[in-house]
C-alpha positions in Angstrom: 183.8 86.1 92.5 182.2 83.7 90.2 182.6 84.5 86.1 180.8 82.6 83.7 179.9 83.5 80.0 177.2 83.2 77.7 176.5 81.8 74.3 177.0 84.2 71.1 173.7 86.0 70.3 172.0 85.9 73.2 171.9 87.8 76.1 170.8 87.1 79.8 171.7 87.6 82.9 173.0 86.5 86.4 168.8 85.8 87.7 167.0 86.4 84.8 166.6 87.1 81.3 163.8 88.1 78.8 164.6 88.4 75.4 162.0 90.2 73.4 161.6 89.6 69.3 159.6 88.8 66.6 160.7 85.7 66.7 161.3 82.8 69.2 164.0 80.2 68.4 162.4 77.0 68.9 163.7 74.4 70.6 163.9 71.2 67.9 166.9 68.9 68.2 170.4 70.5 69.2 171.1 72.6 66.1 169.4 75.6 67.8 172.4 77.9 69.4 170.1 77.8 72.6 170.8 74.3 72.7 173.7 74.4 75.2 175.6 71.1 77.0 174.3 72.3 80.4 170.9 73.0 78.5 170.7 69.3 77.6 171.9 68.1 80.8 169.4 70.0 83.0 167.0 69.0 80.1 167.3 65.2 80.7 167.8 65.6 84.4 163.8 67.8 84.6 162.8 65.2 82.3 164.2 61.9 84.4 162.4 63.6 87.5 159.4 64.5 85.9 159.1 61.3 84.7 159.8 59.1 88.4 157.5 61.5 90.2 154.1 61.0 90.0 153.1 64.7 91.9 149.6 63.0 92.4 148.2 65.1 95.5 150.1 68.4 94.0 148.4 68.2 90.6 145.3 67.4 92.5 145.3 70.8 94.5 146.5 72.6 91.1 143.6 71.4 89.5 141.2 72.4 92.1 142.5 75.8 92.3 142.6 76.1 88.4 139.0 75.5 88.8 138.0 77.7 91.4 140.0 80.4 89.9 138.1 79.8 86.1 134.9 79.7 88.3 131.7 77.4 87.3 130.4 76.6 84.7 133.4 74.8 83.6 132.8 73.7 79.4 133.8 70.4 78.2 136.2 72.7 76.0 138.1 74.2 78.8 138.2 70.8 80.6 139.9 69.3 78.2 142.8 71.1 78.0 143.2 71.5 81.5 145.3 68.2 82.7 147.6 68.9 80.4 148.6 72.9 81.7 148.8 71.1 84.9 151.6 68.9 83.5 153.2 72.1 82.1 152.9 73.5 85.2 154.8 70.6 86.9 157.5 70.3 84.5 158.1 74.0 85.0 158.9 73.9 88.9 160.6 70.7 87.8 163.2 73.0 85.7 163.3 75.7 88.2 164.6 72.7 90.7 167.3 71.0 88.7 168.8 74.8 88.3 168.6 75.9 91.7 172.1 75.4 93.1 174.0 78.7 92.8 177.1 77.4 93.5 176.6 75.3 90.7 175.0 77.6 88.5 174.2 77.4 84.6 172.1 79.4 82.3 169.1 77.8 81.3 166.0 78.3 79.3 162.9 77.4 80.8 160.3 78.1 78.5 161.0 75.2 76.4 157.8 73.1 75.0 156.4 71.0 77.9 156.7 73.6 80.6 154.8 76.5 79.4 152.2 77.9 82.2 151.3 82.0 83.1 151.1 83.5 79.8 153.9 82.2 78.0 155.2 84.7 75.0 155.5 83.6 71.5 158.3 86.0 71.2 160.1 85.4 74.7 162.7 83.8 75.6 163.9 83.7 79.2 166.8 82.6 80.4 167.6 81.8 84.1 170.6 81.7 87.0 170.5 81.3 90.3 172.9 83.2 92.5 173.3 83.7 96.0 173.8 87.0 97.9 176.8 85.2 99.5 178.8 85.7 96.3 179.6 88.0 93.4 178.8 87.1 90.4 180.4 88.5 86.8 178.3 87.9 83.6 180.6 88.4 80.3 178.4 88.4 76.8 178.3 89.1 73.1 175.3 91.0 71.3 175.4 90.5 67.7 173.4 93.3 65.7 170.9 94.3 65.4 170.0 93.0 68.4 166.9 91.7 69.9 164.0 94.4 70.4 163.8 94.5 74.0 166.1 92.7 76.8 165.8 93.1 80.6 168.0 92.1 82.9 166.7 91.5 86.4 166.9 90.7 89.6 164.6 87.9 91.1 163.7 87.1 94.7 161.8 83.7 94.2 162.0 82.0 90.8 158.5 81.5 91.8 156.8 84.4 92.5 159.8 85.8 90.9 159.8 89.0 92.4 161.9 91.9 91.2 164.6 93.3 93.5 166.7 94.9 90.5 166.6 95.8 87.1 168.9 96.6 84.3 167.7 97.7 80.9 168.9 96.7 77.8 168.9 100.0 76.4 170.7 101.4 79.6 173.9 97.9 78.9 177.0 99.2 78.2 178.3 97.4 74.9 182.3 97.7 73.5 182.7 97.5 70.5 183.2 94.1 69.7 180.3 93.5 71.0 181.0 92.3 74.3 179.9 93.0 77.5 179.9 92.0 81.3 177.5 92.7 83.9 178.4 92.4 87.9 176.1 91.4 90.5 177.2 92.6 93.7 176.4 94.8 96.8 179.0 97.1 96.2 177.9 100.6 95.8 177.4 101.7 92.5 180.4 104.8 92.3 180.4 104.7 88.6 180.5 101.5 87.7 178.2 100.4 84.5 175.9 97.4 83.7 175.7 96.5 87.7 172.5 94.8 89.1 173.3 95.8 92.7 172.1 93.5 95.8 170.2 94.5 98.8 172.7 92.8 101.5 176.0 92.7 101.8 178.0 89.6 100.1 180.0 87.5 102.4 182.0 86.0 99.7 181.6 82.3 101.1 182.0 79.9 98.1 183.7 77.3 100.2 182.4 74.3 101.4 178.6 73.7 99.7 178.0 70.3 98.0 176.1 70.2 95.1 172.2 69.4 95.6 171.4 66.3 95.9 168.5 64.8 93.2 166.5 63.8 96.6 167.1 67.7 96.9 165.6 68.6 93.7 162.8 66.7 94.3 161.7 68.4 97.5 162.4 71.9 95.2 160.2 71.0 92.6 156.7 69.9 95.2 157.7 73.2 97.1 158.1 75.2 93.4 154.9 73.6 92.5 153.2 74.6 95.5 154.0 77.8 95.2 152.9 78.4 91.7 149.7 76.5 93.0 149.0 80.0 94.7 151.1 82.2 92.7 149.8 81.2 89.5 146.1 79.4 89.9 145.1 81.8 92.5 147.0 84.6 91.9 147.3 85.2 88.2 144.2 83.7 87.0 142.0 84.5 89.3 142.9 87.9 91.3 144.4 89.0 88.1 142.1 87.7 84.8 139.1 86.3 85.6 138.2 88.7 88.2 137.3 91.0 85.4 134.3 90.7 83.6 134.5 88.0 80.7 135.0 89.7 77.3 137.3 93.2 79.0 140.6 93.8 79.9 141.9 95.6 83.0 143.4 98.9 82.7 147.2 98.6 82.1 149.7 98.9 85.5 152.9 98.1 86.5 153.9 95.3 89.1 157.3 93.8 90.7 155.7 90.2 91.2 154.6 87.5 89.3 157.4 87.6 86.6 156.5 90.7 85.7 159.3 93.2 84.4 159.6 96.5 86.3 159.5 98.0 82.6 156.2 96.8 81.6 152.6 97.3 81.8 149.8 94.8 82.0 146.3 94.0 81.3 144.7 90.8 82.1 141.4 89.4 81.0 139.2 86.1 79.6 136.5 86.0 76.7 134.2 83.5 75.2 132.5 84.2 72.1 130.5 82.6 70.0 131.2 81.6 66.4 129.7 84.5 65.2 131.3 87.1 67.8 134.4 88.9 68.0 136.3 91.0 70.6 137.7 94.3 69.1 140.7 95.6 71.0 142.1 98.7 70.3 146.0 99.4 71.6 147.7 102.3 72.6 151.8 101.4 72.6 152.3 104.8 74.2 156.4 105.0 75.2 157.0 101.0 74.8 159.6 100.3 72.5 157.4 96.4 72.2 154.3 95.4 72.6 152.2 92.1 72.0 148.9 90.7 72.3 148.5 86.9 71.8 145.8 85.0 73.5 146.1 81.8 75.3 143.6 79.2 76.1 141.6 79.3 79.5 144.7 78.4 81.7 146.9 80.9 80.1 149.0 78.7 77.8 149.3 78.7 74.7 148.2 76.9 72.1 149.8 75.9 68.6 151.8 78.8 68.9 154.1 77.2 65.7 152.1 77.1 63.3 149.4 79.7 64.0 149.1 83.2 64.5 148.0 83.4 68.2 150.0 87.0 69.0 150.8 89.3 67.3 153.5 92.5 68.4 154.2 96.0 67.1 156.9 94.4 64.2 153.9 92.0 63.1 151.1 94.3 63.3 149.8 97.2 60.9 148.6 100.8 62.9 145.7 102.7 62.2 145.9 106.6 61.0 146.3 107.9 64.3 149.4 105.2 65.5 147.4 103.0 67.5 146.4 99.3 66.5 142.9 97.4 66.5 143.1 93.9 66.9 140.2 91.3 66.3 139.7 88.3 68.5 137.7 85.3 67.4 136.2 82.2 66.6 136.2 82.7 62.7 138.5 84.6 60.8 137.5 87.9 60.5 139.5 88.9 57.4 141.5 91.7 58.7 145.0 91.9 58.9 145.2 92.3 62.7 143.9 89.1 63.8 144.9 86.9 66.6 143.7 83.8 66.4 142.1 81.9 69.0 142.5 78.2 67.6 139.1 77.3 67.6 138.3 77.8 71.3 135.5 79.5 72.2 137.4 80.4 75.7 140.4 81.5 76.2 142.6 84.2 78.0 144.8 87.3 77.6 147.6 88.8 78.7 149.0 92.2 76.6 152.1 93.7 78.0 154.2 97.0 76.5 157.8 96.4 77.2 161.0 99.3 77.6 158.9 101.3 79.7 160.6 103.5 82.6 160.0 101.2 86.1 157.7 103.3 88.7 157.3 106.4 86.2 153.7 107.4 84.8 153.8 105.0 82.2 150.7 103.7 82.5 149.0 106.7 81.7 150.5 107.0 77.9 149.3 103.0 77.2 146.5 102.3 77.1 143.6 99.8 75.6 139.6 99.6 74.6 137.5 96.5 74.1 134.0 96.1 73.2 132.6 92.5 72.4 130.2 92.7 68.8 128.5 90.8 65.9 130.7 89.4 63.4 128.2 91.1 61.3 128.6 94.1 62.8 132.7 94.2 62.5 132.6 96.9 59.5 130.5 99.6 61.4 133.2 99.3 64.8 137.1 98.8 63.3 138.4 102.1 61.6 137.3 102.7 58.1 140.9 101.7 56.5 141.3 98.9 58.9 143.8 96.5 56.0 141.7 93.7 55.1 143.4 90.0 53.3 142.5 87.6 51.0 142.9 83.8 51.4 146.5 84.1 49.8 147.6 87.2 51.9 146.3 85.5 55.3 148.4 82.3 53.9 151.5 84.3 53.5 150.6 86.4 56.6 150.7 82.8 58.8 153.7 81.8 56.8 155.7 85.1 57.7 154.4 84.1 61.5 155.6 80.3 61.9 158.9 81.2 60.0 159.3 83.8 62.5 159.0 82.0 65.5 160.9 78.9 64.4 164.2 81.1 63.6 167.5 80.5 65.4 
């Protein structure tokens, strides 16, 4: 059995961890507590790769499928932004390579600036491990109060497709009071035994004999990664999943096991563009999720500035209407109201709105719920609810400061 522990106020697990908040730590120098040695060494090692490789043909056959998934007309604005989400995209198979060896396993972050591609959550943070069904694997931890909002713990097939096999709550880990806990990842069966993420085969226990992977290695994991999340992500995501709806609506919220999506959580998908003098009014239903957040993202579903402006905003950040649901506003110019996500300036741009700590493959998806109808600027009054909270200059100030102090936290 392999044991390895985690860092003091975070959580994660033995595949893969998402760490829910109002806040994201951000990644500036090595002061942040997510900041680990084998965090910097992986860093410099994705970065030295990244760097030697040119991926030429790859990010060629990314950026045709990001095309044919956005569909023509292509703007000037969307074009612009689209080399450099290819380059995210390309770091980020680049990081799922130099942490690939799960004999040699470490925990690492992988949604650091420079590798952010599929939807990437101002208020996530995941953490990764690879293990191998050959071995057991023992997690040891700390959760400092209060805790985050939501954490899952799951089980991942493919850190590509990343598709879930197993799933352990966070409100289901068993914490003593210290605050410590450990998880096991095994195939034993389950007789009792708390925080297990249980395998689908048998372990063989072999953890003799396996050299570490070599950097030539690496590099053939990060052109088949990127391959992969050529389909997975260009095809898949953005265009079976967003822009297959009709520009300026959202799809009705489901579950799914693929595509990094947590077996606790709902989804909707969808793309707008709007005008200066248009906006898209979404109203939320958070049902039985214990978090929920809707940020927008820019066509090729990254995000944009998401430091210093308020491009999401969750159930902590957000104010509820009379009857507990929430109206947000999406658009070009700032509408005034308190629930506004902005969209940077872009005219363009995509969303993703999930609700988190749901029960996996129960009804859920029939207690969330969303509506979106796309209206005048001058017409914005007549549509939001009556007592919809409005702010001044110096409240929307304070409002953006409250955001970017939020997400650069520790």
């Amino acid at each position: 059995m392999k044991t390895f522990s985690l860092p003091q106020a975070l959580g994660s697990i033995a595949v893969a961890l998402a760490t829910f908040s109002s806040a994201k730590a951000e990644y500036i120098g090595y002061e942040n507590p997510l900041a680990t040695l084998d965090q910097r060494s992986l860093d410099a090692l994705a970065i030295e790769i990244y760097q030697n490789n040119s991926f030429i043909v790859l990010k060629a056959e990314a950026n045709v499928a990001y095309q044919t998934a956005h569909g023509l007309p292509i703007s000037d604005e969307a074009s612009s932004t689209l080399d450099a989400a290819i380059e995210e995209l390309v770091f980020s198979a680049t990081q799922n390579a130099v942490n690939n060896d799960p004999y040699y396993l470490k925990v690492y972050w992988v949604d650091v600036p420079g590798g952010k591609y599929f939807y990437d959550n101002p208020d996530c943070i995941y953490r990764i491990i690879p293990i191998s069904s050959d071995v057991d694997y023992m997690v040891t931890g700390y959760r400092h109060k209060p805790g985050p909002t939501d954490v899952s713990f799951s089980l991942i097939s493919d850190p590509n497709s990343q598709n879930f096999v197993a799933y352990l709550a966070g409100s289901n880990l068993a914490v003593i009071g210290d605050g410590s806990y450990t998880i096991t990842n095994n195939s034993s069966p389950a007789d009792g035994q708390t925080n297990q993420i249980q395998f689908t085969t048998p372990a063989k226990h072999d953890i003799t004999g396996h050299s570490a992977i070599s950097t030539a290695g690496i590099i053939a994991d990060a052109k088949w990664n990127l391959q992969e999340a050529i389909v997975d992500y260009g095809v898949g995501t953005l265009g079976l999943k967003t822009t297959v709806s009709a520009v300026n609506t959202l799809s009705t919220p489901s579950q799914s096991s693929t595509l990094g999506t947590p077996a606790s959580q709902d989804s909707s998908f969808g793309h707008f563009n709007l005008t200066d003098d248009e906006a898209l009014v979404v109203t939320l239903t958070p049902g039985a999720a214990d978090y929920f957040v809707f940020p927008g993202t820019n066509p090729w579903m990254v995000t944009v500035d998401p430091g210093s402006s308020q491009i999401s905003l969750n159930n902590k950040q957000s104010v509820a209407n009379e009857i507990e649901d929430y109206t947000f506003v999406v658009s070009v110019t700032d509408p005034g109201v308190y629930n506004e996500v902005k969209t940077t300036g872009l005219r363009e741009g995509t969303i993703m709105v999930r609700w988190q700590g749901l029960n996996p493959s129960s009804s859920s998806t029939e207690s969330v719920a969303l509506e979106v109808q796309k209206v005048e600027l001058s017409d914005l009054a007549s549509v939001i609810p009556s007592k919809t909270r409005y702010v001044t200059t110096q409240e929307r100030a304070l409002q953006l400061a409250d955001c970017v102090a939020g997400y650069s936290q520790d």
